[in-house]
C-alpha positions in Angstrom: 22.2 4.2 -21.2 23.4 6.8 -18.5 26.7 5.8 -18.4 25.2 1.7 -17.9 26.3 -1.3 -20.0 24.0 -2.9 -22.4 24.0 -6.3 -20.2 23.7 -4.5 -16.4 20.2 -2.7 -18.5 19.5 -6.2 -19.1 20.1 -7.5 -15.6 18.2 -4.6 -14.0 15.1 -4.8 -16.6 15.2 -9.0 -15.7 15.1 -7.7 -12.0 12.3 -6.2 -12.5 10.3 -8.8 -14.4 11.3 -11.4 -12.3 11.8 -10.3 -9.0 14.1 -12.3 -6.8 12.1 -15.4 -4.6 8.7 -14.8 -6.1 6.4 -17.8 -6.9 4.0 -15.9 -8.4 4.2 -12.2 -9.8 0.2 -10.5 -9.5 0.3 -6.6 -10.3 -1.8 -4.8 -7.9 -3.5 -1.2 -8.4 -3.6 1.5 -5.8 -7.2 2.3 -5.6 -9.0 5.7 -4.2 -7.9 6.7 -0.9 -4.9 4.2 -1.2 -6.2 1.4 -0.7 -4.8 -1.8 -1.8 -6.8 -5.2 -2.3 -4.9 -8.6 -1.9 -5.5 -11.2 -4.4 -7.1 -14.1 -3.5 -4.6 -16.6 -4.4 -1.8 -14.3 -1.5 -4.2 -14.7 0.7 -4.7 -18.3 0.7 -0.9 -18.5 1.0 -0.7 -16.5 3.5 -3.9 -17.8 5.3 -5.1 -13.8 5.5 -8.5 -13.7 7.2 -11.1 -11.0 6.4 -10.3 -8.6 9.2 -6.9 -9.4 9.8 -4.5 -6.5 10.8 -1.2 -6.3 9.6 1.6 -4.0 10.3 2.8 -1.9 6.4 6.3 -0.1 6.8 8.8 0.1 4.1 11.9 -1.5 3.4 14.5 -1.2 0.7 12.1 0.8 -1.2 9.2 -2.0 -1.0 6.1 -1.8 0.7 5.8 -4.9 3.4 2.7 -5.9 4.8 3.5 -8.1 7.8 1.7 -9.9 10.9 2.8 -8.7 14.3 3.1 -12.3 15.3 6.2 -12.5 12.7 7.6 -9.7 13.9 7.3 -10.4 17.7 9.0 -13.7 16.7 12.1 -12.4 14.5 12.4 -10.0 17.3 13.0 -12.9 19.8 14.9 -14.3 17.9 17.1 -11.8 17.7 17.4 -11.3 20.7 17.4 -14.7 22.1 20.8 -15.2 22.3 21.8 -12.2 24.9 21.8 -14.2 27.6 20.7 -11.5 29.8 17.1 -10.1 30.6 17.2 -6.8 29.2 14.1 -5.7 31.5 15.8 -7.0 34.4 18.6 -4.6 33.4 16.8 -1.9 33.2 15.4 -2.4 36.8 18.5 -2.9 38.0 19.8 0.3 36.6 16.7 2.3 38.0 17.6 0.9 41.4 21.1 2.0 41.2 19.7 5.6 40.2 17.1 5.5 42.9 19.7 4.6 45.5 22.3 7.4 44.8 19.1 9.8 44.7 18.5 8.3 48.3 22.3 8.5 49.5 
């Protein structure tokens, strides 16, 4: 099939059935306006609360819903181990810019 073996068809249709760390596969429809409506049983997972706001953005194709408390934390931790204070550094440079303004 285009130029694909028989057993890499297989290995992406299986993909697609069963896609890689899921507990539970729920199909969800697109309603008017876009809107999406997660299932009861993600919620609960996921401790969702009626009102919550999370932050959508794609990646690799997928749509991600996401709290910005998990972001905020895989931010600091990405960043935790610079050893430097990045808005410190950033002061320091606009006081270097400032002085040879002033000189």
């Amino acid at each position: 099939m285009f130029g694909m073996t028989v057993s890499r068809v297989a290995q992406i249709e299986e993909a697609c059935h069963n896609p890689p760390m899921a507990k539970e596969t729920i199909l969800v429809t697109v309603g008017e306006q876009g809107r999406l409506v997660i299932p009861a049983a993600i919620r609960r997972e996921m401790h969702l609360s009626s009102g919550e706001t999370l932050v959508a953005f794609v990646e690799d194709n997928r749509l991600v819903l996401e709290r910005r408390s998990a972001i905020l934390e895989r931010l600091k931790a990405r960043f935790a181990g610079i050893g430097v204070s990045l808005a410190d550094e950033v002061i320091a440079e606009r006081r270097a810019e400032a002085a040879k303004e002033d000189a």
